[in-house]
C-alpha positions as MATLAB code, in Angstrom:
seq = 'XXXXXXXXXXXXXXXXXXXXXXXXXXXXXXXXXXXXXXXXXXXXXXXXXXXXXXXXXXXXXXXXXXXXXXXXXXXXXXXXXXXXXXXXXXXXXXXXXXXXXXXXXXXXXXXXXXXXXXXXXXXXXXXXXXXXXXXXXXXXXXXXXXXXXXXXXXXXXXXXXXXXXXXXXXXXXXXXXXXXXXXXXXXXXX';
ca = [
     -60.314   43.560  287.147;
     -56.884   42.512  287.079;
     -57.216   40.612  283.674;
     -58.843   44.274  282.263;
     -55.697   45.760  283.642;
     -53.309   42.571  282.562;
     -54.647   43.421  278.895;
     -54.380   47.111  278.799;
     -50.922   47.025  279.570;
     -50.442   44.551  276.772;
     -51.859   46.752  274.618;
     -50.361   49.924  275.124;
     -46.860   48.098  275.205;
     -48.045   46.330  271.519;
     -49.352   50.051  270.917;
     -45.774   52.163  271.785;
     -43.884   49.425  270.000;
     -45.995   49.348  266.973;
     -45.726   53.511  266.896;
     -42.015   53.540  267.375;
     -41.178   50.582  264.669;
     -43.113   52.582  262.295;
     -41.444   55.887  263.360;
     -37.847   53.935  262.773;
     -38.629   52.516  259.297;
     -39.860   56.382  258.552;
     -36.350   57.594  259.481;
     -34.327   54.514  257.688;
     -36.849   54.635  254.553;
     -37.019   58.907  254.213;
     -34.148   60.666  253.168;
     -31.744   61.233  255.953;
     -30.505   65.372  256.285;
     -26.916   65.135  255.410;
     -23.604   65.401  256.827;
     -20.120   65.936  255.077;
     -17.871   64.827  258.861;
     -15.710   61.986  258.666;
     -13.102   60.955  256.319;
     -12.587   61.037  253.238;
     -10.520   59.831  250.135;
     -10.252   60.257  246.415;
      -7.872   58.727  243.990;
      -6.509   62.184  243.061;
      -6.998   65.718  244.619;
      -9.662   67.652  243.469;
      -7.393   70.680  241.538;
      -6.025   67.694  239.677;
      -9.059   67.085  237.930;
      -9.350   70.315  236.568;
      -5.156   70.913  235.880;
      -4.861   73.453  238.038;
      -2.524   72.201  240.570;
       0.035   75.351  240.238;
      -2.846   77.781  241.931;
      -2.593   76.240  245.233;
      -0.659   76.176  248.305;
       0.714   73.090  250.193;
      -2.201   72.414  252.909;
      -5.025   73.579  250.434;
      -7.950   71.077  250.485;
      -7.985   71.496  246.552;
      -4.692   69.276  246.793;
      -5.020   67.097  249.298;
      -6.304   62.995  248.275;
      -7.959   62.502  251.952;
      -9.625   65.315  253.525;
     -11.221   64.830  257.139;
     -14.015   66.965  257.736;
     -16.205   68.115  260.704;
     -19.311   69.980  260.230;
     -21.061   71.896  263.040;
     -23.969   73.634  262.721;
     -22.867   77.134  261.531;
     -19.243   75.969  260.218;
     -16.767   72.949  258.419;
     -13.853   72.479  259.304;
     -12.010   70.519  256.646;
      -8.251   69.246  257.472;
      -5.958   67.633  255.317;
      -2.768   66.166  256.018;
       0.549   68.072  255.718;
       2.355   66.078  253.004;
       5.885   67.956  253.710;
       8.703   65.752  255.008;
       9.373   68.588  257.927;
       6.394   67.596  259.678;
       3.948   64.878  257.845;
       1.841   64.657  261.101;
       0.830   67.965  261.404;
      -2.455   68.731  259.521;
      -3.177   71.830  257.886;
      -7.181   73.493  258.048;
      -9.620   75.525  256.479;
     -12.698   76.483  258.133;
     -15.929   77.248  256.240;
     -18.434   79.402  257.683;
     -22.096   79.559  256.335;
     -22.974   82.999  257.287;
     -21.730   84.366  254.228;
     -18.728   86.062  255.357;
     -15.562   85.658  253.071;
     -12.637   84.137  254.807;
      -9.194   84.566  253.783;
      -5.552   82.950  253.885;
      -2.438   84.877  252.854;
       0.088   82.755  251.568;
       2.999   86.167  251.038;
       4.385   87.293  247.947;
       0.849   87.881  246.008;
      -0.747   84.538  247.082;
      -3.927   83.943  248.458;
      -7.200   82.862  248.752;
     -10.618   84.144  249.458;
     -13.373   82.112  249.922;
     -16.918   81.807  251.205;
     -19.455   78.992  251.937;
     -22.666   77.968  251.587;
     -24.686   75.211  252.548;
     -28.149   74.168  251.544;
     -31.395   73.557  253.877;
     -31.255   69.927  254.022;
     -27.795   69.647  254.710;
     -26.786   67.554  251.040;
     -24.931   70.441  249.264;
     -22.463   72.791  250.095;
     -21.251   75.734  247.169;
     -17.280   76.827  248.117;
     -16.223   80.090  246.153;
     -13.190   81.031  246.186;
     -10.892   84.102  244.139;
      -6.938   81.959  244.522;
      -4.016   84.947  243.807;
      -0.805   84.324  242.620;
       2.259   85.486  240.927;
       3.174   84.620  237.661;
       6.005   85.359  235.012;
       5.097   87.579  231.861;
       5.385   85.193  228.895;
       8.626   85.453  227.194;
       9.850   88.134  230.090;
      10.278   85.557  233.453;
      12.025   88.466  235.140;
       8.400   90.654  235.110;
       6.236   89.324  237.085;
       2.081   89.776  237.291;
      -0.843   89.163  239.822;
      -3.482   86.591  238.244;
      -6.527   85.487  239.537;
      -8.452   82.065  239.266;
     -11.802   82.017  240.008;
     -13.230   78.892  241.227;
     -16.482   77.143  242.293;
     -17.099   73.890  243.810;
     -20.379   72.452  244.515;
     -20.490   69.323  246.680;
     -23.182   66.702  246.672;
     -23.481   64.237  249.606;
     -24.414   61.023  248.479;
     -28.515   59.692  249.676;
     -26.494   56.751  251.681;
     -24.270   59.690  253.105;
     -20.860   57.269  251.713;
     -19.583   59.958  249.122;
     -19.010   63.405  247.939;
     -19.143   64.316  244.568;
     -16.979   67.685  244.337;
     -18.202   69.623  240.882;
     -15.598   72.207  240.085;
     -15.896   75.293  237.623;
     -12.246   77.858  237.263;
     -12.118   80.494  235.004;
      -8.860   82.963  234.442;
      -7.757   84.725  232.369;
      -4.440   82.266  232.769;
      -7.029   79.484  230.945;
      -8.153   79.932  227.143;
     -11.685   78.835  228.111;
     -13.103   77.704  231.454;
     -13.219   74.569  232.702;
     -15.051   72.010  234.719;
     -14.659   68.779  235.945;
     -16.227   66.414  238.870;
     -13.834   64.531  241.696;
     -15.483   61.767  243.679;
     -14.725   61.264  247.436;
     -15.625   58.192  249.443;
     -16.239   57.985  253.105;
     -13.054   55.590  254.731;
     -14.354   56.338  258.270;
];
């Protein structure tokens, strides 16, 4: 009786271990939903790609070379470091919500941004869109002065190994003789 009861136990333990290896090689194997936290660097920002560096404010993620991101289930929050001399250790943030709502930052004086979020099912892409205003001089009349818009769209793809974002961007204005597109790569530093 004891022997019976020796082996059962040494079966259900080969059993449960045999069940959970396979369950862990499933999870290591299969793709893995994604996440965009940690951070993140690039060898230039992602506006730069695209030559649009003038449309954005200081703090905007669109200029920023290292972005550190946490995502949360309904939300990102992306921060980037403040690169003015006043105060290089404060960080500057955007926050992207996934419900669909447009957020906004007012920059004064006819600049801005509006944007809005979305993020796929499995977690691997996220699709900014944002409508940047600014002021700029009439040509040939500096003095006169006119609201522009750019309008911009980013689509991020996570990486399968989860070690780096590839940032597709689209802007169009009517500042631009055609519209443009370019891609900015982003690897995971921690």
């Amino acid at each position: 009786m004891k022997i019976n009861l020796h082996i059962l136990f040494c079966l259900t333990l080969f059993f449960s271990s045999a069940v959970y290896s396979t369950l862990q090689a499933q999870q290591k194997g299969g793709v893995d939903s994604g996440n965009f936290s940690g951070e993140w660097l690039s060898n230039e920002s992602i506006s730069m790609g695209g030559n649009i560096v003038c449309s954005f404010d200081e703090g905007d993620h669109m200029l920023s070379k290292t972005l550190k991101i946490e995502e949360q289930a309904d939300f990102l929050i992306i921060k980037v470091p403040n690169p003015s001399p006043i105060a290089p250790m404060a960080m500057s943030q955007e926050k992207l919500d996934f419900n669909g709502i447009e957020s906004q930052i007012n920059h004064g004086n006819g600049r801005g941004k509006k944007y809005k979020a979305k993020l796929s099912t499995d977690r691997r892409t996220m699709t900014i869109q944002s409508t940047v205003s600014l002021i700029m001089p009439s040509p040939y009349h500096a003095s006169i002065k006119k609201q522009e818009f750019v309008y911009i769209t980013e689509v991020w793809k996570l990486s399968q190994n989860g070690q780096s974002i590839s940032v597709q961007t689209r802007a169009k204005s009517n500042i631009y003789e055609e519209e443009r597109f370019w891609t900015t790569t982003f690897d995971k530093v921690n």
